[in-house]
C-alpha positions in Angstrom: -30.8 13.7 42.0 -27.2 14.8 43.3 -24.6 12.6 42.2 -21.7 14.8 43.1 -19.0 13.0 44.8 -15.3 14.0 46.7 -13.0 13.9 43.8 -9.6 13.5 44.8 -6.5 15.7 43.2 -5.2 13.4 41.1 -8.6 12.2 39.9 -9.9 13.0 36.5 -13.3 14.8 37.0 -16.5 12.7 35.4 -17.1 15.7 33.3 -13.8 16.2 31.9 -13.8 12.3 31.3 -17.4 12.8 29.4 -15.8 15.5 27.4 -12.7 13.4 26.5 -14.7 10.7 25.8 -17.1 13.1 23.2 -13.7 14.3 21.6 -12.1 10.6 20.7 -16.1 9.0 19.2 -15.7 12.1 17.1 -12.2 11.7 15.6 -13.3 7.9 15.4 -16.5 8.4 13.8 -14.8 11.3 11.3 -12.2 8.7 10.1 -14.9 5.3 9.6 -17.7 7.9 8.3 -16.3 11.0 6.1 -19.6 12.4 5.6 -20.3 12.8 9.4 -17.3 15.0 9.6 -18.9 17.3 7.1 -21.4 17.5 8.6 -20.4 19.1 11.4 -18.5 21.6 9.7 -21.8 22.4 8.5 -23.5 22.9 10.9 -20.5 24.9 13.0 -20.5 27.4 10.3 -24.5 27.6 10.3 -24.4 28.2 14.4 -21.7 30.6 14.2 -24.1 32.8 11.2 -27.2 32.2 13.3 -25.5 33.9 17.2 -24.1 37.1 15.0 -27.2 38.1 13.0 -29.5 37.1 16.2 -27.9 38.9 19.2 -31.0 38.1 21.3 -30.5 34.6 20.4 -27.1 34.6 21.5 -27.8 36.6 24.8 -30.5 34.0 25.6 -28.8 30.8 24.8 -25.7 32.4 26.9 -27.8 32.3 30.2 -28.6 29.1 30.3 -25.7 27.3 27.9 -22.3 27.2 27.2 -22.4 28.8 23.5 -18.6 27.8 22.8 -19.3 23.7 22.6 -22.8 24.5 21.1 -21.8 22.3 17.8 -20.2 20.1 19.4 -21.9 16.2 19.3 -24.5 16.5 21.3 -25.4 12.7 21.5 -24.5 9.2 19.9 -26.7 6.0 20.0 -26.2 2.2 20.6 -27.8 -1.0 20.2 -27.1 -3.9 22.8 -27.7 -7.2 22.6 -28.1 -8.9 26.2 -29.2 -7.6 29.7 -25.4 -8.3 30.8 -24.0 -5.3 28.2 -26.6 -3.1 29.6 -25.9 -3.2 33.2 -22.1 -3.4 32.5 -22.8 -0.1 30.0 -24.7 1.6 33.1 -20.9 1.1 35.1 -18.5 2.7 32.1 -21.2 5.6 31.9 -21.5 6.3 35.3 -17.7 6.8 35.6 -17.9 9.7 32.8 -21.2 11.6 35.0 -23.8 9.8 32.8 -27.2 8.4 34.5 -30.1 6.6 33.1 -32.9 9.4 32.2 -36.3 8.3 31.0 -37.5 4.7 29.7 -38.2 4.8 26.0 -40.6 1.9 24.2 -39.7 2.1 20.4 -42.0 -1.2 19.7 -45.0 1.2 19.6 -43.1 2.3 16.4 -42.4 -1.2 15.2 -38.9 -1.1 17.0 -38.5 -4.2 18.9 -36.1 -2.4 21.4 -36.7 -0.5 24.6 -33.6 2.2 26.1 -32.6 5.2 27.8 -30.5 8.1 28.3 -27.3 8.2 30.0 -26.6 11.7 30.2 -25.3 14.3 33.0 -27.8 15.2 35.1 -26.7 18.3 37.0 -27.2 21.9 35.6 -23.3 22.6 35.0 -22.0 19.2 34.1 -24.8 19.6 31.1 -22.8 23.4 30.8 -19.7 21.3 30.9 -20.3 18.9 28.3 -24.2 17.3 27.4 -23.0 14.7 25.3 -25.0 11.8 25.6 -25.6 8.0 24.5 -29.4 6.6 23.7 -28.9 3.1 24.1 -30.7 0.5 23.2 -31.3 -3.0 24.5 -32.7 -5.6 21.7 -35.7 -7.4 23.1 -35.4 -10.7 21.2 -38.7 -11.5 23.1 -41.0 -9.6 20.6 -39.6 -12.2 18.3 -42.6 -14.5 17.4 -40.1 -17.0 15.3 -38.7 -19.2 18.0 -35.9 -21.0 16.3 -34.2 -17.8 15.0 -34.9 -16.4 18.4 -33.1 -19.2 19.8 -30.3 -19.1 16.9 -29.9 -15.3 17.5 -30.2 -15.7 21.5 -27.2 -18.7 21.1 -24.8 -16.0 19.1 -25.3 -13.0 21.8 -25.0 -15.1 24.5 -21.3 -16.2 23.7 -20.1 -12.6 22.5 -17.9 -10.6 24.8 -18.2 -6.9 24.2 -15.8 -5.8 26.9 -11.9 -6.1 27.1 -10.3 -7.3 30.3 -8.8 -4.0 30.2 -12.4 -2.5 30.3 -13.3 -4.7 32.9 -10.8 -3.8 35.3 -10.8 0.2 35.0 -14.4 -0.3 35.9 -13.5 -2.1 39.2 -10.4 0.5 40.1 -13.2 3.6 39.1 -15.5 2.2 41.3 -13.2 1.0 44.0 -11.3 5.0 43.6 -13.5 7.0 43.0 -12.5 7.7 39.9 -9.6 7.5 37.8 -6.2 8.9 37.3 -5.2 10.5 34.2 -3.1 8.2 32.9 -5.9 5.5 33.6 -8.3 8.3 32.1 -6.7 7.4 28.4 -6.2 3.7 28.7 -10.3 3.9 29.3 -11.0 6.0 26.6 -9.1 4.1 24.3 -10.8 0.9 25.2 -14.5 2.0 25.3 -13.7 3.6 21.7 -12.7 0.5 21.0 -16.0 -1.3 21.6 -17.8 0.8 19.6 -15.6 0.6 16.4 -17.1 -0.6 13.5 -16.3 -4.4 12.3 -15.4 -5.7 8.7 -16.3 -8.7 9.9 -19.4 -10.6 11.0 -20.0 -13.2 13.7 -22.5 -15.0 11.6 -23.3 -16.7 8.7 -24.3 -14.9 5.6 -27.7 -17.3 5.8 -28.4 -16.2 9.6 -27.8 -12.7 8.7 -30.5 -12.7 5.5 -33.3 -14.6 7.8 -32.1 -12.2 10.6 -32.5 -9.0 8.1 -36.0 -10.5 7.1 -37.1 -10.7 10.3 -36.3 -7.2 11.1 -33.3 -5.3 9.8 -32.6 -4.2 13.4 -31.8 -7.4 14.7 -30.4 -8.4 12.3 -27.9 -5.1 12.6 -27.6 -6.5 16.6 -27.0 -9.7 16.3 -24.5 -9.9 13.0 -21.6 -7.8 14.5 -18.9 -8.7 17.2 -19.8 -5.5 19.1 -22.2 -2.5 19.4 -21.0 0.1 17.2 -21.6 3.3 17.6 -25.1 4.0 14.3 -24.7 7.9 14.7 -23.3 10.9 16.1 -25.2 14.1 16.0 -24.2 17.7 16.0 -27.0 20.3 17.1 -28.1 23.3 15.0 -29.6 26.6 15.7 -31.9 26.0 12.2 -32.2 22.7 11.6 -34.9 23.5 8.0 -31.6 25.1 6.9 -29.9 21.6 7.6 -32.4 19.7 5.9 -31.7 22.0 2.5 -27.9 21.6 2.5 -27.4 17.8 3.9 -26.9 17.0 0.2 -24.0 19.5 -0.1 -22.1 16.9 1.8 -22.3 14.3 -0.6 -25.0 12.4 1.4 -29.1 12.2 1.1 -31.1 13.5 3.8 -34.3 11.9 5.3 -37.5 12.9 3.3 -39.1 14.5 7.2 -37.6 16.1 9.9 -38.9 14.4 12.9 -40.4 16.2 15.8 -42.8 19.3 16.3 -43.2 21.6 13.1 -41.1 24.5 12.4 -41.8 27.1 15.4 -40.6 31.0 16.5 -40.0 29.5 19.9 -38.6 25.9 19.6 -40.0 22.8 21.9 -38.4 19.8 22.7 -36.5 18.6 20.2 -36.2 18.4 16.0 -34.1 15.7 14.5 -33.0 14.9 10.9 -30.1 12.8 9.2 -28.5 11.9 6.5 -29.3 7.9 5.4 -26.9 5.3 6.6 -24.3 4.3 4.1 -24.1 0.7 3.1 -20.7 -1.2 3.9 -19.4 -4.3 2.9 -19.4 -6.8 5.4 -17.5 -10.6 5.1 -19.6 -13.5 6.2 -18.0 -16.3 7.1 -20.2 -19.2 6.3 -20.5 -23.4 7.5 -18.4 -23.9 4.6 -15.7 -21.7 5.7 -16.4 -19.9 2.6 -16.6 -15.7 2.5 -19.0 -13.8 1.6 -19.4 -10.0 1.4 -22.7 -8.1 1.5 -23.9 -4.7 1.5 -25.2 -3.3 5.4 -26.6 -0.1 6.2 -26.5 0.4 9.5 -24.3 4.2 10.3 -25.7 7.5 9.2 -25.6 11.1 10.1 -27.9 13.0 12.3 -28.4 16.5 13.3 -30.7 18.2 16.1 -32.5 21.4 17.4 -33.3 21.4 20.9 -35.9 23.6 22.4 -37.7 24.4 25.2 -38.4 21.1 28.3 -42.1 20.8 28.7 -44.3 20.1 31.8 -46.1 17.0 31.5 -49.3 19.3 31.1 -47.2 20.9 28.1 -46.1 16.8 26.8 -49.2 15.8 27.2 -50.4 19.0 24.7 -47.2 17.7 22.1 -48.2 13.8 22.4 -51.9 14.7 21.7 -51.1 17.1 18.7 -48.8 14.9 17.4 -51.1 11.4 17.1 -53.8 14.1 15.4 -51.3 14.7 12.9 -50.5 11.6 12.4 -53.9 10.7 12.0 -54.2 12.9 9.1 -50.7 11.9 7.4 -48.4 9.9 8.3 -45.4 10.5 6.3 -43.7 7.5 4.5 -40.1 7.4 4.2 -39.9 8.2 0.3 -41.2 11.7 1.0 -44.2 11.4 -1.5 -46.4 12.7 1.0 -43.9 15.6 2.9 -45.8 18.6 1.5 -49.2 17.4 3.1 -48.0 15.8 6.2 -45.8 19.5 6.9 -49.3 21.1 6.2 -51.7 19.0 8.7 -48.9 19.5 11.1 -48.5 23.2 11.1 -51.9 23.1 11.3 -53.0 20.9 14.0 -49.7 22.8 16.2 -51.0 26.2 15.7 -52.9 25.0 19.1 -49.5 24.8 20.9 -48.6 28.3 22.0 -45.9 29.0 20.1 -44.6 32.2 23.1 -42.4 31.5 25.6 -44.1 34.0 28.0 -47.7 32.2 27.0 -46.2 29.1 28.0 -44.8 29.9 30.8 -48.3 31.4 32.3 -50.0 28.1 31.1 -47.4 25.9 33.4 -46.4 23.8 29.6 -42.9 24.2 29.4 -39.6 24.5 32.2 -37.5 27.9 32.3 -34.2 29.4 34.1 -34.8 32.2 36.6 -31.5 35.1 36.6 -31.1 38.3 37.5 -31.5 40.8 34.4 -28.9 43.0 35.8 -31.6 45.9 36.1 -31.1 48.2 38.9 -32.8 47.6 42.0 -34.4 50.6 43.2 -36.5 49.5 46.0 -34.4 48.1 48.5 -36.9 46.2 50.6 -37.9 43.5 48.1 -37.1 40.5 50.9 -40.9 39.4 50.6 -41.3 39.4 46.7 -41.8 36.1 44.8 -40.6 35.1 42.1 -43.4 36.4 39.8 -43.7 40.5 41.6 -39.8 40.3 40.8 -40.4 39.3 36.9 -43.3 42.3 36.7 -40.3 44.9 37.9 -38.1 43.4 35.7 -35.3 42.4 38.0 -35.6 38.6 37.1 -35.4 37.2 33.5 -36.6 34.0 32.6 -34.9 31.1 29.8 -36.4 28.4 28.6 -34.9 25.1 30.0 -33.0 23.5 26.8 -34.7 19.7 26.2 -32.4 17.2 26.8 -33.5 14.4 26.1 -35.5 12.1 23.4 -38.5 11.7 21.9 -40.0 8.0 21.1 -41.7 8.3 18.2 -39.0 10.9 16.6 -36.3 8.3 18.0 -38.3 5.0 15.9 -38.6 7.5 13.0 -34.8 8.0 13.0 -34.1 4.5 13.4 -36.7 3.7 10.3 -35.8 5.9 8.0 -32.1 4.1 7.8 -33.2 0.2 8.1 -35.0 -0.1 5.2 -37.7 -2.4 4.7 -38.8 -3.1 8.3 -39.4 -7.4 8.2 -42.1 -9.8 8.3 -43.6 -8.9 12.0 -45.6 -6.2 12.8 -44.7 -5.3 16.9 -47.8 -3.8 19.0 -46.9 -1.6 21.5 -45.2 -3.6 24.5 -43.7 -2.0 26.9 -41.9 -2.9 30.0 -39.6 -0.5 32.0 -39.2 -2.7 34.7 -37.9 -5.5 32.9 -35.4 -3.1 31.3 -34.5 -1.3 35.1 -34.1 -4.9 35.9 -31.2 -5.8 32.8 -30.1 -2.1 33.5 -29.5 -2.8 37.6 -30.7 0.0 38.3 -34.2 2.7 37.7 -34.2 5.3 35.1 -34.0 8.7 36.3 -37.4 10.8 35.8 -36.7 13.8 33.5 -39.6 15.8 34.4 -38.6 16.0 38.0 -34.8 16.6 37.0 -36.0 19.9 35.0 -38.6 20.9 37.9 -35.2 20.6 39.6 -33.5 22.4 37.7 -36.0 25.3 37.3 -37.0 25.4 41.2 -33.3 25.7 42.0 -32.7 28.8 39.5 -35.6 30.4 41.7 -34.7 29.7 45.1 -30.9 31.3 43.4 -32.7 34.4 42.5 -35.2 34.7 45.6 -31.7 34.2 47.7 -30.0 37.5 46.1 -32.9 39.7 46.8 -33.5 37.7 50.7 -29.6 38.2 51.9 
């Protein structure tokens, strides 16, 4: 997928938008949710022990990352209501380089939502800046109790997420091809702005309980006058470290760290957080009378990315994964941590846990450069890519992961909702229905990193061929 574009001289580059854009949701998040800003001090002063008493680390995060926005946000998440906010969301993201990677179906985790990834989808706009939104849409379909359905349909439908001000940026963007600096701050501002948090509710206190019953996801959807931003997540270098010192921050950490089991060469990705705090809300009621309850709905969450697998090598993590689950499936109090970390360390000792292993077995995506060994043979115009490996003129990275993992995603999104309502959701999904609301189909991540890692070969089979 190339979505480069002729950026004119006064126009503010996608990227440098993206990265703007990453900076503000931080300073706003920091100032609604004091414990998120320490936690990324903690996890800044983790990185920064990890790269200078693991030089090799360092060196190979270096050749295929920028190691000086390393813990930085890596991603937020949002929840829409309607098809209308999705498709206008898609617009606003595509002026900061972000694109629609990957169709996720959290009902198969008792989610009733379905989302995506807007992220940058080129190799150095991810170097520039890989913050990232998973947003997702509410599917009010999975809903089995009509009348609330309705009730809840009736209250999205006459919400207005987006500022005129919004609106027309998005037109001159589109219109521009881009967007001045000047224009670059008013549109920052504004989309900040729709993910602020409100005081107040757009529904009854009595909607909002039978909404919460129902599931508390919907209810956290439905209840607000806009999507606000749930979390913001730094990403470590150890996240078992994280999980340990969460609590130094004056917050409780989720019993499990979701994702693959503790490993010497990390794989997709590993997620924790710290649970969601509980606000007070005012409800304005029939009556005109207010109420104020307690709603949990923003946390904390930190990850550790690893290495992008194949499908052979996803189709290895997904089987693994439903063993362990089999076995133990851990519950959100952590009364049964110690066993499920056991079964799972035990059923992933399958997974090769050596870059170089995986690499031969074709289950995970790496970066080709030169190693800066001396060429001594200076006819090397018909060597591939693997005779140039065994003289040890080309190096290989792993690809970093970058995007999300379904089940780990629904674990997140459990662990901080509580009690999860009366309906039980079978697994339902329906990517075309969402790349229908979206206006648009969802990138496919596995060819973006064969992309990715066949580029980084042609790159070194180039320097040896000219």
């Amino acid at each position: 997928m190339n979505q480069a574009v002729f950026i004119s001289p006064e126009l503010v580059s996608a990227d440098s938008i993206r990265s703007q854009f990453s900076s503000a949701m931080s300073a706003m998040y920091r100032s609604e949710v004091p414990a998120y800003g320490a936690l990324l001090d903690l996890v800044s002063q983790s990185n920064q022990a990890q790269l200078q008493t693991n030089p090799s680390l360092k060196q190979r995060l270096g050749q295929v990352e920028n190691i000086e926005t390393l813990s930085d946000q890596r991603h937020g998440a949002i929840r829409l209501g309607k098809a209308s906010e999705l498709a206008m969301m898609r617009r606003i993201f595509a002026i900061m380089g972000m694109y629609p990677v990957g169709y996720y179906d959290l009902s198969v985790a008792n989610v009733p939502v379905h989302s995506t990834a807007f992220r940058a989808v080129e190799t150095q706009s991810i170097r520039n800046n890989p913050f990232r939104v998973f947003t997702s849409l509410l599917r009010l379909e999975l809903i089995d109790n009509q009348p609330l359905r309705d009730r809840a349909q009736q209250v999205l439908e006459a919400r207005n997420i987006f500022s005129e001000q919004v609106m027309e940026l998005v037109n001159i963007a589109e219109e521009k091809g881009g967007l001045t600096a000047t224009q670059v701050e008013l549109f920052i501002e504004s989309i900040v702005n729709v993910f602020r948090w409100h005081t107040e509710a757009a529904i009854s206190s009595e909607l909002y309980k039978e909404l919460l019953a129902e599931h508390p996801l919907v209810a956290d959807v439905v209840s607000f006058k806009g999507p606000h931003i749930n979390h913001l997540t730094p990403r470590t270098l150890d996240i078992d470290e994280m999980q340990t010192q969460i609590h130094t921050t004056g917050a409780v950490a989720k019993a499990v760290i979701e994702g693959p089991p503790k490993r010497d060469c990390p794989i997709l990705l590993r997620q924790t957080a710290f649970l969601a705090i509980k606000e007070q809300v005012q409800f304005t009621d029939a009556d005109q009378s207010n109420q104020n309850l307690a709603h949990a709905a923003r946390f904390g969450e930190i990850e550790q990315r690893g290495c992008a697998l194949t499908q052979k090598g996803r189709d290895l993590y997904d089987k693994l994964l439903l063993e362990a689950r089999s076995l133990t499936r851990p519950l959100h109090d952590g009364s049964n941590k110690e066993q499920y970390l056991a079964d799972t360390a035990q059923v992933f000792a399958e997974f090769p846990d050596d870059y170089a292993q995986m690499r031969e077995l074709g289950l995970g995506y790496f970066s080709y450069s030169l190693s800066g060994v001396a060429n001594t043979d200076e006819n090397l115009k018909n060597q591939d890519i693997e005779q140039l490996i065994q003289r040890g003129l080309v190096r290989f990275d792993p690809i970093t992961y970058e995007d999300f993992l379904p089940v780990s995603a629904a674990g997140i999104f459990q662990s901080n909702l509580g009690e999860q309502g009366d309906q039980d959701f079978s697994q339902n999904p329906n990517q075309q229905q969402f790349e229908d609301d979206l206006g648009a189909a969802v990138a496919n991540e596995f060819e973006l990193y064969q992309q990715m890692q066949q580029s980084s070969i042609d790159r070194c089979l180039e320097a040896f061929n000219s």
